[in-house]
VOPAGU-2260 file (C-alpha; in pm, 1 decimal, decimal comma):
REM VOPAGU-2260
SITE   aa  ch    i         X         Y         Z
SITE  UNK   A    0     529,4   -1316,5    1491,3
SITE  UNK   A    1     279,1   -1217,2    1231,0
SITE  UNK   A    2     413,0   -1120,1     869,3
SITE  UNK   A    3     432,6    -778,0     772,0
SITE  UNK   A    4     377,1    -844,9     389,1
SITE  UNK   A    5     140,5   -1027,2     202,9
SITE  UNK   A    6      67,6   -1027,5    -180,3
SITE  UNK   A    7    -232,3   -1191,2    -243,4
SITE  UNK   A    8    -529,0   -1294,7    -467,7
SITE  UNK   A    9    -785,0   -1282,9    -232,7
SITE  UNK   A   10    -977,4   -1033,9      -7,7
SITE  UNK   A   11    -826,9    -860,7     357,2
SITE  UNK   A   12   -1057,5    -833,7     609,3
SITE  UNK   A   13    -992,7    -508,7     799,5
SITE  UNK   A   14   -1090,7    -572,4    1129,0
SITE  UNK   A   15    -898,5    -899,7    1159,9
SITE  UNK   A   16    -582,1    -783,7     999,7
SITE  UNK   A   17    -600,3    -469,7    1288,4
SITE  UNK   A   18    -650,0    -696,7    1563,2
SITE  UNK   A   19    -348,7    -901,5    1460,5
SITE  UNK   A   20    -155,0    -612,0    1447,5
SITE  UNK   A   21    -227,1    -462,4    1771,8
SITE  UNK   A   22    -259,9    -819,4    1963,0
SITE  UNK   A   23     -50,6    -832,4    2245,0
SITE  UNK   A   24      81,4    -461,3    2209,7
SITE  UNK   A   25     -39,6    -321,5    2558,0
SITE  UNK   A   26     166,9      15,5    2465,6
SITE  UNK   A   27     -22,1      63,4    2146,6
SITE  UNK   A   28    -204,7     415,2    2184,5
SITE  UNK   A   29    -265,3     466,5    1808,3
SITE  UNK   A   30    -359,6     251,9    1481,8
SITE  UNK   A   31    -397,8     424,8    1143,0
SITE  UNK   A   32    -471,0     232,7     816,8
SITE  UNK   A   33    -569,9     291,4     509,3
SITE  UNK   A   34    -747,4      77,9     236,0
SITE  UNK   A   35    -683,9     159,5    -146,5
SITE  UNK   A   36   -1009,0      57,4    -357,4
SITE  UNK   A   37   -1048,0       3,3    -736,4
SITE  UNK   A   38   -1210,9     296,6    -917,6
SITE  UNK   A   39   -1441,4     313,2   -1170,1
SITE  UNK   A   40   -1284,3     597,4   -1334,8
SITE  UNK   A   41    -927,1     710,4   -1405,5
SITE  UNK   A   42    -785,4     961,1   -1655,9
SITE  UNK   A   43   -1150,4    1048,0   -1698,8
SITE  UNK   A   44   -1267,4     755,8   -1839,0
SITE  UNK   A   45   -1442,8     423,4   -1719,9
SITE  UNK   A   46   -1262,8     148,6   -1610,9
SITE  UNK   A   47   -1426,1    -191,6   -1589,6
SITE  UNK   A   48   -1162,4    -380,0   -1429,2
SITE  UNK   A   49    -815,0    -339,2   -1311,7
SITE  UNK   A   50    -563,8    -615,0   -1313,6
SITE  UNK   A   51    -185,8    -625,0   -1081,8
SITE  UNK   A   52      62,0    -807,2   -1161,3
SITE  UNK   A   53     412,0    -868,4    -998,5
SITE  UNK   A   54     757,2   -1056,7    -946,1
SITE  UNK   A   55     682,7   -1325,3    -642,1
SITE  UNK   A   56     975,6   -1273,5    -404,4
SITE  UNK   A   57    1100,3    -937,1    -519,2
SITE  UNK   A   58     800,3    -739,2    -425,1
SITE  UNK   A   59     788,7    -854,5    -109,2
SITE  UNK   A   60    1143,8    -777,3     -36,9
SITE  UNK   A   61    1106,5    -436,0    -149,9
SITE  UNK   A   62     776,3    -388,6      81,5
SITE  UNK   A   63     972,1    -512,1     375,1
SITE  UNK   A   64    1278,2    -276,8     287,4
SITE  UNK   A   65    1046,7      23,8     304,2
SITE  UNK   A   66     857,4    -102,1     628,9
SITE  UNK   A   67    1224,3    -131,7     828,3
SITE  UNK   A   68    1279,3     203,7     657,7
SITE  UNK   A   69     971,0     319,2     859,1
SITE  UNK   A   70    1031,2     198,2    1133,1
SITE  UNK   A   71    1380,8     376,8    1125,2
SITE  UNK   A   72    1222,9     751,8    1063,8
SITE  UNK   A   73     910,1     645,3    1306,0
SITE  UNK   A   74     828,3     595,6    1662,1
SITE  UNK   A   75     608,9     306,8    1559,4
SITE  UNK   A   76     548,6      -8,8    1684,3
SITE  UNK   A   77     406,0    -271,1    1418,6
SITE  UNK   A   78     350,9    -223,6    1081,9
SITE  UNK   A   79     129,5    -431,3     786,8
SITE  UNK   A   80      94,3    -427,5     401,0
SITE  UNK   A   81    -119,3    -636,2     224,2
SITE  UNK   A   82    -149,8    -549,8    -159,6
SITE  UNK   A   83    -382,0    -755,0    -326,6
SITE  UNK   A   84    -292,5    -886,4    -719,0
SITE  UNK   A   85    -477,9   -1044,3    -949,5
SITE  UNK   A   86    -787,0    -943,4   -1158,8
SITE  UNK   A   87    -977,0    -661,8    -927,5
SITE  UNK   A   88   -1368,7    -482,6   -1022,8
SITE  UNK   A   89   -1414,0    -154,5    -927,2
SITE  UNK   A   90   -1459,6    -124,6    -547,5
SITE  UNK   A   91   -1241,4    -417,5    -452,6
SITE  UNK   A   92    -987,5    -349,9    -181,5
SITE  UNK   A   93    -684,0    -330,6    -314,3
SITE  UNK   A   94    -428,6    -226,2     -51,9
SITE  UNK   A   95    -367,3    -216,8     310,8
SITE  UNK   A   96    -116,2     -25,6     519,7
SITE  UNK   A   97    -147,3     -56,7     869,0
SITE  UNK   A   98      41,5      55,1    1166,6
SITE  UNK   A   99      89,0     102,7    1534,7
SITE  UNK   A  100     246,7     391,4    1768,2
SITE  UNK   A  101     241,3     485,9    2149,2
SITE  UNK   A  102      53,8     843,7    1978,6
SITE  UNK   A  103    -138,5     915,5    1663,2
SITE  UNK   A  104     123,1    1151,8    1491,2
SITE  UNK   A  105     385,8     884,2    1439,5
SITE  UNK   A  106     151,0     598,6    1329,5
SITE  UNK   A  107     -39,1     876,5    1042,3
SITE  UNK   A  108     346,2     990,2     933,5
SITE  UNK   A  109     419,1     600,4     900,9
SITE  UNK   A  110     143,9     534,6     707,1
SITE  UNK   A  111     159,6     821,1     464,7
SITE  UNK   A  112     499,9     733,7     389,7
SITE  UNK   A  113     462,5     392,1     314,6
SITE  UNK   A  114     155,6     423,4      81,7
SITE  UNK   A  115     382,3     726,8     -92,4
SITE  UNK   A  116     647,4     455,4    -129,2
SITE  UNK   A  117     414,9     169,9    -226,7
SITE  UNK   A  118     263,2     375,2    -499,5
SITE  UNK   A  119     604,2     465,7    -640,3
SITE  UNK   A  120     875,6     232,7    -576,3
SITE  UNK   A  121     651,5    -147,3    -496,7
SITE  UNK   A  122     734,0    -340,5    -801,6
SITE  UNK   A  123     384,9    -382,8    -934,5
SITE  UNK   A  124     256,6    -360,6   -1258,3
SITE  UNK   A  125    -149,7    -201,3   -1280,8
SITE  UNK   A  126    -348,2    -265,9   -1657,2
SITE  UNK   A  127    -704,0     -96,5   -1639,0
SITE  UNK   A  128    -981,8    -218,3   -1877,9
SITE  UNK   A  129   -1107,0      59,3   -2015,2
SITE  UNK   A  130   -1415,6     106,3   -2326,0
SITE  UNK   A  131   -1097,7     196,8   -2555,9
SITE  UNK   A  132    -942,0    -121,8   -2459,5
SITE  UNK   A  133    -671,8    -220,5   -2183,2
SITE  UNK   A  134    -367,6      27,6   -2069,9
SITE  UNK   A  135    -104,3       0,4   -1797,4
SITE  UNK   A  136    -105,1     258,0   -1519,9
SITE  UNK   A  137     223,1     455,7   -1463,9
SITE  UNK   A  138     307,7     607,0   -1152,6
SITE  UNK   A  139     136,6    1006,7   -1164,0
SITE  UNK   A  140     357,5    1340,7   -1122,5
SITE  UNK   A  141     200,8    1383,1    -805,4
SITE  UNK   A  142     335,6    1056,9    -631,2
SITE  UNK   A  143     635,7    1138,9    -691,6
SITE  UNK   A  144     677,2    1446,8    -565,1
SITE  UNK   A  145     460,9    1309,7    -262,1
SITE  UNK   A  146     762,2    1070,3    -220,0
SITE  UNK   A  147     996,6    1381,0    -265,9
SITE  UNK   A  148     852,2    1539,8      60,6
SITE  UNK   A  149     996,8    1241,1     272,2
SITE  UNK   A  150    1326,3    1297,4      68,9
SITE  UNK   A  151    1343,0     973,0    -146,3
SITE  UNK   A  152    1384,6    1036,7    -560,9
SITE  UNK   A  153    1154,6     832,3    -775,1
SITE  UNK   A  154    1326,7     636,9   -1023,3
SITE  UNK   A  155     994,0     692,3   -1245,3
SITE  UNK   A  156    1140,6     930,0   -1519,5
């Protein structure tokens, strides 16, 4: 069995981390992913780099909570994250959450719902470079209540 989390330094490759998940899965109909990349802008100003940091063990654990938790509310068959740490330039791949259904509705519910979890609740800590000099990222307004719509309140106050 493949693992469903990784935290890692170094880059994903898409294609391979798909075929892993769908490999021997002959009642996979539908994969959906997405892949979070570093932006050069945030807040309306640059950002030269972007660095994640987070607590070995405990991350994890809460990434695999959240994926049984998907698996509970979805029809879906497999289901990947790999979020990258580290020291990251803008248009690195950050994140990846990928998963597999029978249909296409399930798998794109599944995967919104984990990235709305991973941006809120994943124990990760962001720090942007910016021209005014470094600043850590909080989780935005808007992911929370993007978590709200799947009934789960952010402990973000």
């Amino acid at each position: 069995m493949n693992a469903r989390v990784s935290i890692q330094t170094e880059d994903f490759d898409l294609s391979a981390e798909v075929a892993r998940l769908r490999a021997g899965h002959k009642g996979v109909g539908a994969v959906c992913t997405f892949v979070g990349t570093v932006r050069d802008r945030n807040d309306g100003q640059s950002v030269s780099t972007l660095e994640l940091e987070h607590y070995p063990g405990m991350t994890e654990k809460s990434i695999e909570q959240m994926i049984d938790e998907a698996f509970k509310r979805f029809d879906i068959l497999g289901a990947r994250v790999i979020h990258r740490v580290g020291l990251l330039q803008p248009l690195d791949q950050i994140v990846l959450v990928a998963v597999t259904s029978a249909h296409r509705g399930e798998s794109f519910q599944a995967c919104e719902f984990l990235m709305d979890y991973l941006k809120t609740q994943a124990p990760f800590w962001k720090k942007e470079q910016t021209p005014e000099g470094a600043r850590w990222v909080d989780a935005r307004v808007s992911d929370d209540a993007a978590l709200a719509k799947w009934g789960i309140a952010s402990n973000n106050a």
